[in-house]
N, C-alpha and C positions, 0 to 999 in steps of 0.2 A: 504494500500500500504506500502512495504518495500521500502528500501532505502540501495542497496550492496554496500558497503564500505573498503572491501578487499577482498583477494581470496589468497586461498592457492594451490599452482603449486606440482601436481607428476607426472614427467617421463614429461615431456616438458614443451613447454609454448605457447601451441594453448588451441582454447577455450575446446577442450575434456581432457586437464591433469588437471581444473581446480576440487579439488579433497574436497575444502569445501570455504564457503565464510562467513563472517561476515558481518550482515547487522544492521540497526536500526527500530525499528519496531513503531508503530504507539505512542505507549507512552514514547519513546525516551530511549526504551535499545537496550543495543548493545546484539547481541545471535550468535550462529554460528549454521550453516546448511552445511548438506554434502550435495554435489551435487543433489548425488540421493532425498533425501530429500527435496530441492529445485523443482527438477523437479517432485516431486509428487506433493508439493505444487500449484505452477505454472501451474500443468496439471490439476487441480481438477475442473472439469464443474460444478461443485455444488454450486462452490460459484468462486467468482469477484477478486481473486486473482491477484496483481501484483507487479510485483519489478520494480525499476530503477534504473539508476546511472549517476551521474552527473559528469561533468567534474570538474575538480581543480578550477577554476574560477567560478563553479556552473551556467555559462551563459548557459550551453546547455545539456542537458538530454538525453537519452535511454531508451528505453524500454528492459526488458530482455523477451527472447522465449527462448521455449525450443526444442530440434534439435532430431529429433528422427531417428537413423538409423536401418538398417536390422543387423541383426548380431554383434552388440555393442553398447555399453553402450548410451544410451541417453545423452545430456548434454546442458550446459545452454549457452548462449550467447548474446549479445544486436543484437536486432535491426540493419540491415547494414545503414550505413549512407555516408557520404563525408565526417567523419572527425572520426578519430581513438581517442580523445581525451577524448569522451562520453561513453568510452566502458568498459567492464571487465576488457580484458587487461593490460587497462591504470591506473586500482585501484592498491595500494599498494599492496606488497604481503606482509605475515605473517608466 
């Protein structure tokens, strides 16, 4: 399991501009992934793949899915929850 810890924003700031993310990987480096390459990762049935993100206070978690539409770009996003504070969004940008 990863752990996203930033995201970088092009052309807005919903979850489809989010355009690459810095995460930490199991032996504690930080790496960056572009989107697309997040959502191959994240789609790969082969193997047990997953990300998350924690809120600021680390009390509450997310899981990231990944969004696939007809005629555009796929893209990443947490888990819908009751609180905006566990999410992408809510990560620093870079």
């Amino acid at each position: 399991m990863i752990e996203i810890v930033k995201r970088h924003m092009v052309g807005g700031q919903q979850y489809e501009h989010i355009a690459k993310v810095k995460y930490v990987n199991a032996a504690g480096e930080e790496k960056e992934a572009t989107r697309q390459a997040m959502v191959d990762w994240l789609g790969d049935k082969t193997k047990t793949n997953r990300a998350i993100v924690y809120s600021r206070d680390r009390k509450r978690s997310s899981y990231v899915e990944v969004v696939h539409r007809t005629g555009a770009p796929d893209y990443i996003r947490t888990f819908p929850d009751s609180t905006g504070t566990d999410n992408l969004l809510a990560l620093d940008t870079y």
